[in-house]
PQR file with spaces between the fields and no chain letter, atoms N, CA, C, O and H, PARSE charges and radii, in Angstrom:
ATOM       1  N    UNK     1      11.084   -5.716   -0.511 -0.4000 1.5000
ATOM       2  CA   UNK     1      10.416   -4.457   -0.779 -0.0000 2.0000
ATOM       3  C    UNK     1       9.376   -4.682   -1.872  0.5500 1.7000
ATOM       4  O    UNK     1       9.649   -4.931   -3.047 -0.5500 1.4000
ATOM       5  N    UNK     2       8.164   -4.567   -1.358 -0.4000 1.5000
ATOM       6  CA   UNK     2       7.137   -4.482   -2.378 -0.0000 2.0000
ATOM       7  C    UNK     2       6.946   -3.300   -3.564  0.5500 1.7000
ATOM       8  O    UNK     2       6.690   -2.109   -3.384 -0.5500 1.4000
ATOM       9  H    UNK     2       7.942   -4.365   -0.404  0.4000 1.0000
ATOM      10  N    UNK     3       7.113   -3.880   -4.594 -0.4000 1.5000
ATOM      11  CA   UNK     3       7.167   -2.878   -5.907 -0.0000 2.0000
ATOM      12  C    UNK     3       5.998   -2.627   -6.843  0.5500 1.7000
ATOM      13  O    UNK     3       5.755   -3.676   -7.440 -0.5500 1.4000
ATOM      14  H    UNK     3       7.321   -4.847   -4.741  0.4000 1.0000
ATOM      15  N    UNK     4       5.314   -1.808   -7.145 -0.4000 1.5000
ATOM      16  CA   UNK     4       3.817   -1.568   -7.826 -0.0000 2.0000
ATOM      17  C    UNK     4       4.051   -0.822   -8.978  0.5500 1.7000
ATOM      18  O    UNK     4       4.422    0.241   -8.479 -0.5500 1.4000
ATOM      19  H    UNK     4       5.512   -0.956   -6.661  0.4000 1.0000
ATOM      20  N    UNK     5       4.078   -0.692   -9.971 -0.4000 1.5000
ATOM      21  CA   UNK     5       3.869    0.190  -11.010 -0.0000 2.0000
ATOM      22  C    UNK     5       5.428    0.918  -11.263  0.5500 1.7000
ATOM      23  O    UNK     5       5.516    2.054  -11.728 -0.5500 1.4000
ATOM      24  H    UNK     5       3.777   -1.556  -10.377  0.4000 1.0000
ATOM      25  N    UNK     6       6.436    0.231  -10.949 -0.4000 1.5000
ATOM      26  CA   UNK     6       7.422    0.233  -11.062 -0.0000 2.0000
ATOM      27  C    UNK     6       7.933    1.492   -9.851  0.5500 1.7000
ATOM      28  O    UNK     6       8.821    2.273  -10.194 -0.5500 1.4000
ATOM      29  H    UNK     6       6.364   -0.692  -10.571  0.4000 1.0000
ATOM      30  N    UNK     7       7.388    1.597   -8.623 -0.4000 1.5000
ATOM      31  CA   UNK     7       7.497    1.828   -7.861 -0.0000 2.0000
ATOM      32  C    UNK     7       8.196    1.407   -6.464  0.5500 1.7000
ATOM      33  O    UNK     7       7.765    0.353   -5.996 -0.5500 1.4000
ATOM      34  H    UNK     7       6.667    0.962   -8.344  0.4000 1.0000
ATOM      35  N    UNK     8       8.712    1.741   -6.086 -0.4000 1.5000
ATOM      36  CA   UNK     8       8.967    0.936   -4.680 -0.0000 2.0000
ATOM      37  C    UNK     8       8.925    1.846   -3.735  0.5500 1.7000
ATOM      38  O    UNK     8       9.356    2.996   -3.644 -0.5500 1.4000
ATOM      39  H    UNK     8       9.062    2.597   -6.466  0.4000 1.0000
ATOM      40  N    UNK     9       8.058    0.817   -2.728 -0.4000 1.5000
ATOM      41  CA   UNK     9       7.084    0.767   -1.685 -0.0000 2.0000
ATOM      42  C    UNK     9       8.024    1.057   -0.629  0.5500 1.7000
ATOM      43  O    UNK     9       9.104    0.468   -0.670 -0.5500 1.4000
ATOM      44  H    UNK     9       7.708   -0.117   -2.802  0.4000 1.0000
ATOM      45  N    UNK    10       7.787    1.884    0.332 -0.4000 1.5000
ATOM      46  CA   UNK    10       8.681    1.881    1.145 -0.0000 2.0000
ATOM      47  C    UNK    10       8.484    0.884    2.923  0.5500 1.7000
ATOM      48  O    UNK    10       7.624    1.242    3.728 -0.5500 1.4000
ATOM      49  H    UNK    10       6.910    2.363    0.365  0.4000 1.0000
ATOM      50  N    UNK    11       9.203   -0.020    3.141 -0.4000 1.5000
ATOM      51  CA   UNK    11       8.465   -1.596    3.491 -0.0000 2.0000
ATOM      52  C    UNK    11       8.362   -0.887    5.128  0.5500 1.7000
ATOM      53  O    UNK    11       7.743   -1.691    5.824 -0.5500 1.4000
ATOM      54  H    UNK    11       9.902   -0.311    2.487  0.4000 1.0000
ATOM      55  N    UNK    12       8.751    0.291    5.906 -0.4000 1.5000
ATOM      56  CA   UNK    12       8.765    0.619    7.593 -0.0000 2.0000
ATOM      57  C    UNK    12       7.296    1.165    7.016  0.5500 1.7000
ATOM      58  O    UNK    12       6.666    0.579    7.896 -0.5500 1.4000
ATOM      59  H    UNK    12       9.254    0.944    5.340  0.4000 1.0000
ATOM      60  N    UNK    13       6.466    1.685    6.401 -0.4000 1.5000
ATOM      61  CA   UNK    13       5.128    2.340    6.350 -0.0000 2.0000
ATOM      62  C    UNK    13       4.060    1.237    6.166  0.5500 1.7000
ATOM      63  O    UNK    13       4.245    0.094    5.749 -0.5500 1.4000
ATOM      64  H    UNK    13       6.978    2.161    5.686  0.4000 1.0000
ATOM      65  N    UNK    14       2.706    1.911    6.630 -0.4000 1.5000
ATOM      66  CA   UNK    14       1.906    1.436    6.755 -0.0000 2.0000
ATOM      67  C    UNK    14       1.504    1.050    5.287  0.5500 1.7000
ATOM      68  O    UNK    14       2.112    1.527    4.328 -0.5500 1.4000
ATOM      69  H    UNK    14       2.555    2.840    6.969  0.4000 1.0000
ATOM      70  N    UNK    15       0.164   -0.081    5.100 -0.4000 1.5000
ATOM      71  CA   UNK    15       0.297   -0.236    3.297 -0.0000 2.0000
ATOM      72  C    UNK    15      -0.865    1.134    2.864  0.5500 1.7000
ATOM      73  O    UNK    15      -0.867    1.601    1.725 -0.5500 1.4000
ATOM      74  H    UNK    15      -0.329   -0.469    5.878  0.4000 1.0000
ATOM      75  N    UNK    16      -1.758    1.623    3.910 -0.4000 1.5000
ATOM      76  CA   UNK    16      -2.339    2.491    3.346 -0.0000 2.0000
ATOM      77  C    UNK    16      -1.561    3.734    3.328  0.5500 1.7000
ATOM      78  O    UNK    16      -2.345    4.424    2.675 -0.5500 1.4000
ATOM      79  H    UNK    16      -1.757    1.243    4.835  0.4000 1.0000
ATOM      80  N    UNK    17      -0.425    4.618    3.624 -0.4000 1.5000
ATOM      81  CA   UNK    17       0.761    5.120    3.647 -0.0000 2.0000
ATOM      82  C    UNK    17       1.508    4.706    2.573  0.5500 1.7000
ATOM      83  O    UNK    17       1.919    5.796    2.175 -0.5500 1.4000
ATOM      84  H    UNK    17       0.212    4.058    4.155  0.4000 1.0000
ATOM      85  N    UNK    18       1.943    3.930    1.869 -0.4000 1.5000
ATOM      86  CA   UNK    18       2.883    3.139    1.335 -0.0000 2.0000
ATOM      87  C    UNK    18       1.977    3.533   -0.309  0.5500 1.7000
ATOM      88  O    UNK    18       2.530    4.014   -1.298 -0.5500 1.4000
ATOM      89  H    UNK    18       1.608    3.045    2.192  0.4000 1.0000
ATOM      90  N    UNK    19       0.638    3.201   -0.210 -0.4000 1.5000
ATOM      91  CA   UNK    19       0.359    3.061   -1.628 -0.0000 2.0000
ATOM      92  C    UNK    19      -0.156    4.374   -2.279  0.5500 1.7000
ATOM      93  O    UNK    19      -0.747    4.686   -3.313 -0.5500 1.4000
ATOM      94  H    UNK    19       0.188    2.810    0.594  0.4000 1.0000
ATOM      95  N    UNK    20       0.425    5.085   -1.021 -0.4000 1.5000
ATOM      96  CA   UNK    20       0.291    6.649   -1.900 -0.0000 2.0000
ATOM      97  C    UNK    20       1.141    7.509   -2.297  0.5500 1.7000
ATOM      98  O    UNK    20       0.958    8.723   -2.378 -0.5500 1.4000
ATOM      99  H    UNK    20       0.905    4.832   -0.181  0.4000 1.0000
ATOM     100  N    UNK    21       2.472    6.684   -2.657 -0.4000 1.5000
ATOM     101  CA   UNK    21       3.686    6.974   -3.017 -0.0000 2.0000
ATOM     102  C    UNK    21       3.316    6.525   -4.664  0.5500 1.7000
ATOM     103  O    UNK    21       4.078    6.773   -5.598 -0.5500 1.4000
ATOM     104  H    UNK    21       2.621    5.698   -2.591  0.4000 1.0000
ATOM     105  N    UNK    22       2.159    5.905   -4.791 -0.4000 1.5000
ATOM     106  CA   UNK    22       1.711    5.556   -6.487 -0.0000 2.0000
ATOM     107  C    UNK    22       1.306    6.749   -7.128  0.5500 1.7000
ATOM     108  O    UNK    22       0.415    7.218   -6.418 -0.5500 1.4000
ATOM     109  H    UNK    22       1.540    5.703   -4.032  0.4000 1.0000
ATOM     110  N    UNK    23       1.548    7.666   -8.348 -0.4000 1.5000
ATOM     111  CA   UNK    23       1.126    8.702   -8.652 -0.0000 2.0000
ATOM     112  C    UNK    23      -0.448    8.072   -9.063  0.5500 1.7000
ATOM     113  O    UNK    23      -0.733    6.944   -9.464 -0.5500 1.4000
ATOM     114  H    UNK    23       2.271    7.285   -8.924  0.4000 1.0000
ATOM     115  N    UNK    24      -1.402    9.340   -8.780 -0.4000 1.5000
ATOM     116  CA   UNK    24      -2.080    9.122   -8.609 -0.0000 2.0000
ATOM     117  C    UNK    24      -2.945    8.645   -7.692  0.5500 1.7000
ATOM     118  O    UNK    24      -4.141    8.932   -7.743 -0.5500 1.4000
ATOM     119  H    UNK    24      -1.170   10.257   -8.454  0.4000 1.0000
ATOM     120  N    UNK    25      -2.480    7.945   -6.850 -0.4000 1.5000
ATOM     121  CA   UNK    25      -3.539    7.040   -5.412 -0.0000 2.0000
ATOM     122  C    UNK    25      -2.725    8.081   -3.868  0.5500 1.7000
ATOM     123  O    UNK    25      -1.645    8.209   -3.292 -0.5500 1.4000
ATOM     124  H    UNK    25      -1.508    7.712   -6.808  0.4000 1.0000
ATOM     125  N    UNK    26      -4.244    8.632   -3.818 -0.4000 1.5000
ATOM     126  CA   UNK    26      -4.318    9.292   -3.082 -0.0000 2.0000
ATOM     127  C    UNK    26      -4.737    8.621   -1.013  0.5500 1.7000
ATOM     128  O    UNK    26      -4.159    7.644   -0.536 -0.5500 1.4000
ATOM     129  H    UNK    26      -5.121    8.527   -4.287  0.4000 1.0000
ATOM     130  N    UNK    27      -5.292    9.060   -0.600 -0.4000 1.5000
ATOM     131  CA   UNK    27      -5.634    8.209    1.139 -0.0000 2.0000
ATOM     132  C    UNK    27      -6.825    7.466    0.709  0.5500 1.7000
ATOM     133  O    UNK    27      -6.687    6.243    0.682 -0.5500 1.4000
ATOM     134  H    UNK    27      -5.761    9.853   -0.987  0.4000 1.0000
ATOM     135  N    UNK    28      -8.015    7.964    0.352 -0.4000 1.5000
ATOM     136  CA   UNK    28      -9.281    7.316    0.209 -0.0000 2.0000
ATOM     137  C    UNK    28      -9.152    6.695   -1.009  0.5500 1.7000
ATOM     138  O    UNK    28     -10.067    5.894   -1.196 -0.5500 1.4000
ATOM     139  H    UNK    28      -8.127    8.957    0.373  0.4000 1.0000
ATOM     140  N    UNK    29      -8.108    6.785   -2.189 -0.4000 1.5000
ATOM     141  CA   UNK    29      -8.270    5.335   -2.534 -0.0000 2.0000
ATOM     142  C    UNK    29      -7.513    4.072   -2.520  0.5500 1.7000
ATOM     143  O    UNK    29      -7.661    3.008   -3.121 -0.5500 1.4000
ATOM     144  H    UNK    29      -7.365    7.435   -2.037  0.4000 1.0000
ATOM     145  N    UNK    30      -6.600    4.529   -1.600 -0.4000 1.5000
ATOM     146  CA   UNK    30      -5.340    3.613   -0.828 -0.0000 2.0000
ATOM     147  C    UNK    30      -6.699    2.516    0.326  0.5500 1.7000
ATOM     148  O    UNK    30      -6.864    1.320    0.563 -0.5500 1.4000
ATOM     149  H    UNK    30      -6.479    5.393   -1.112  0.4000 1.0000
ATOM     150  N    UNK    31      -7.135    3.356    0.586 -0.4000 1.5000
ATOM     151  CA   UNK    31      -7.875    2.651    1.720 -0.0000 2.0000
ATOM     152  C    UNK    31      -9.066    1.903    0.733  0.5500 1.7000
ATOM     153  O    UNK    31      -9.505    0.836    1.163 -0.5500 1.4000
ATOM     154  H    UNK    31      -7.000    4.328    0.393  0.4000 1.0000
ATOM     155  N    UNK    32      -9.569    2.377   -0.476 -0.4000 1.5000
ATOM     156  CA   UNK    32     -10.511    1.441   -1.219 -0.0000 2.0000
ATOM     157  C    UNK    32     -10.155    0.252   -1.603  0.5500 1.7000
ATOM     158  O    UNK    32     -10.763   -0.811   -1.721 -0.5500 1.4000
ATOM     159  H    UNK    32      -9.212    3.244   -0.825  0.4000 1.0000
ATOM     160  N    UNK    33      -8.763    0.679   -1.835 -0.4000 1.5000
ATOM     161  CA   UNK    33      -7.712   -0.449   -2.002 -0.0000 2.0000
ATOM     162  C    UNK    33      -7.829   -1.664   -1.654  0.5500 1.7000
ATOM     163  O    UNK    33      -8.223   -2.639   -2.293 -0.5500 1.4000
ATOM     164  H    UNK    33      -8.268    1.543   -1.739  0.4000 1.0000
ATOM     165  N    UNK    34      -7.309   -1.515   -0.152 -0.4000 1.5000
ATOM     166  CA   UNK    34      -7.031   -2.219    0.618 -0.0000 2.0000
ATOM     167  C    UNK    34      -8.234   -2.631    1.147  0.5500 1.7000
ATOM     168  O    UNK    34      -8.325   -3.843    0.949 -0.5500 1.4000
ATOM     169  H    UNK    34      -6.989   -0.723    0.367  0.4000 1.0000
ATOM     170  N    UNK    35      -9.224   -2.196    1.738 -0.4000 1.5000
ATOM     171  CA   UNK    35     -10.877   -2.767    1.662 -0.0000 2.0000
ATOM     172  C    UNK    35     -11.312   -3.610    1.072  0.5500 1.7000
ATOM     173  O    UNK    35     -11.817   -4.624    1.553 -0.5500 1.4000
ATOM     174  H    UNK    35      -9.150   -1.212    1.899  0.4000 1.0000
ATOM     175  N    UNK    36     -11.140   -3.219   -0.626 -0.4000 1.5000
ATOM     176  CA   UNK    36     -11.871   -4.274   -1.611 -0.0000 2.0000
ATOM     177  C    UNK    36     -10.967   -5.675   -1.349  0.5500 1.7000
ATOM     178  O    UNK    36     -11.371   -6.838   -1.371 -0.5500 1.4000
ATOM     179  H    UNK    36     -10.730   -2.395   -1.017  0.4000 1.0000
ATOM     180  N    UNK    37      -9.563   -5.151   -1.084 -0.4000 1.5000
ATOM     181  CA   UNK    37      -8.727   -6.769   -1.124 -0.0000 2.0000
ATOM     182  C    UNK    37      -8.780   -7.093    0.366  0.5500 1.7000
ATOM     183  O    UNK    37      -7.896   -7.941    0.483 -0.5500 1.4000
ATOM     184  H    UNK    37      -9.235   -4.207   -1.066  0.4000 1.0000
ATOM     185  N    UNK    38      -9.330   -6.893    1.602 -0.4000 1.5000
ATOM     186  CA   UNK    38      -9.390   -7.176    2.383 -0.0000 2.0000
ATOM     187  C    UNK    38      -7.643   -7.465    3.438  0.5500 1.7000
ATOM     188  O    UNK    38      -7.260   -8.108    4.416 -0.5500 1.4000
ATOM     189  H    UNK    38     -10.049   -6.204    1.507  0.4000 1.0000
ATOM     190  N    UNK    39      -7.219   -6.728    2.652 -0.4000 1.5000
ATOM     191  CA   UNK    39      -5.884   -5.993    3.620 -0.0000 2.0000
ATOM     192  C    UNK    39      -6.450   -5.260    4.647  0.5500 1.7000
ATOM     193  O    UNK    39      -7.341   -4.423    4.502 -0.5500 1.4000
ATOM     194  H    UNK    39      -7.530   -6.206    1.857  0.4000 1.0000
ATOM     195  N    UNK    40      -5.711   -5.715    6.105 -0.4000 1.5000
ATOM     196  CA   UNK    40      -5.910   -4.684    7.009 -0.0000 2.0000
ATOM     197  C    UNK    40      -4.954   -3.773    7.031  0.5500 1.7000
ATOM     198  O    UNK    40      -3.763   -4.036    7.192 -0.5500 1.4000
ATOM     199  H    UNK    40      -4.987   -6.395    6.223  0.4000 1.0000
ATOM     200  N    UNK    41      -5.528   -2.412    6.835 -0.4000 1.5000
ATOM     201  CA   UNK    41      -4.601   -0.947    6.654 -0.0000 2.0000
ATOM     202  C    UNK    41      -3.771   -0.693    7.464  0.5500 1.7000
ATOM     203  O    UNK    41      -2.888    0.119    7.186 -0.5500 1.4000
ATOM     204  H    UNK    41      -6.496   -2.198    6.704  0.4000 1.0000
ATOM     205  N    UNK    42      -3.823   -1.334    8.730 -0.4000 1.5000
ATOM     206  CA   UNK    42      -1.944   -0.808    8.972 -0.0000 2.0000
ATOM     207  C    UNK    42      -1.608   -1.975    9.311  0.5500 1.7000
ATOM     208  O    UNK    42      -1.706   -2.173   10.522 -0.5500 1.4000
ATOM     209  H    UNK    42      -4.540   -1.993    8.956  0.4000 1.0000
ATOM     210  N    UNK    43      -1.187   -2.966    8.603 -0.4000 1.5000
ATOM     211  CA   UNK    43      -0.463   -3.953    8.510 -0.0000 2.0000
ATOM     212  C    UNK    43       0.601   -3.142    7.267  0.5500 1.7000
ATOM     213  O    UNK    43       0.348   -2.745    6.130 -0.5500 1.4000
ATOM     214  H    UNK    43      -1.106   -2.805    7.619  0.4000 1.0000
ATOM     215  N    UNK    44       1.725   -3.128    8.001 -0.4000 1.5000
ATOM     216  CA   UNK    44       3.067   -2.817    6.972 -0.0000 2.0000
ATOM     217  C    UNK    44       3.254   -3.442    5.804  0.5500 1.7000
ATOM     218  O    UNK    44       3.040   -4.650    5.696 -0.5500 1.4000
ATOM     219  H    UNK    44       1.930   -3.451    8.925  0.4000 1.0000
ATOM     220  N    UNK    45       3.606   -2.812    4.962 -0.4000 1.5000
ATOM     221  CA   UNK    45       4.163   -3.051    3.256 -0.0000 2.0000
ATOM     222  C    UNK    45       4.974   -4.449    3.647  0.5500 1.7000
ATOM     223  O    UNK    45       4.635   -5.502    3.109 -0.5500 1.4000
ATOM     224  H    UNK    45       3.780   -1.832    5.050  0.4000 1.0000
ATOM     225  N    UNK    46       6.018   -4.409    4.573 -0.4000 1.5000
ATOM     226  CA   UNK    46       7.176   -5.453    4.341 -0.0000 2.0000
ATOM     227  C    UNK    46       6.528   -6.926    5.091  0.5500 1.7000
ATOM     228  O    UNK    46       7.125   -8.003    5.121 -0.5500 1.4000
ATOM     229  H    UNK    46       6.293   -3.553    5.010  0.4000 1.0000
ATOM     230  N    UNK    47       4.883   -6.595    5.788 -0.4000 1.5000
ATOM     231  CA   UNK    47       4.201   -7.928    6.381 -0.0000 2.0000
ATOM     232  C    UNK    47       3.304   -7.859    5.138  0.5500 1.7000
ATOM     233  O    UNK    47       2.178   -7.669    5.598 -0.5500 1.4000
ATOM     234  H    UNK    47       4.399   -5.720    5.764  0.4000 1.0000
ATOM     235  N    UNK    48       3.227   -7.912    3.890 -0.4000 1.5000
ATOM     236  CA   UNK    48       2.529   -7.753    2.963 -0.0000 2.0000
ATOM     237  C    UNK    48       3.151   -9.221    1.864  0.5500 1.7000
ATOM     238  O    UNK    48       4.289   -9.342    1.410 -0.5500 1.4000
ATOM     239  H    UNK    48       4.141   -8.066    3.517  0.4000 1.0000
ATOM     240  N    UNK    49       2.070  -10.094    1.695 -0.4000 1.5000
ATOM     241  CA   UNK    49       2.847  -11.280    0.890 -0.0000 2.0000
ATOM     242  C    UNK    49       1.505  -11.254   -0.219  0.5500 1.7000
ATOM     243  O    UNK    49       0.446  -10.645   -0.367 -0.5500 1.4000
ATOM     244  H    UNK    49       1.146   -9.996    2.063  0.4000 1.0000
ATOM     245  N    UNK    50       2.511  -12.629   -1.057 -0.4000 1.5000
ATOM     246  CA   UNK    50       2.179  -12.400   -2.967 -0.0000 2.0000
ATOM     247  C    UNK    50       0.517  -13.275   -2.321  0.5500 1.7000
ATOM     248  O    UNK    50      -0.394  -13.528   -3.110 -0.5500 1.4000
ATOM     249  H    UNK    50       3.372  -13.124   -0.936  0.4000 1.0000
């Protein structure tokens, strides 16, 4: 289970889904997110490596 900000990620959701369980990070910047790092957005939290 991927953990962020002392959060945990819930690993069946998508990562743009997943990183808006972060207070604060909302859809559009879940998806800036994942853009700038070149994550594809629905690749799941638990297919997500360091």
């Amino acid at each position: 289970m991927a953990r962020i900000a002392g959060v945990d990620l819930p690993k069946n959701k998508r990562g743009e889904i997943g990183l808006t369980y972060i207070y604060g990070i909302g859809p559009s910047t879940a998806k800036y997110i994942l853009d700038k790092n070149k994550i594809d957005r629905n690749k799941k939290v638990e297919e997500w490596n360091d």
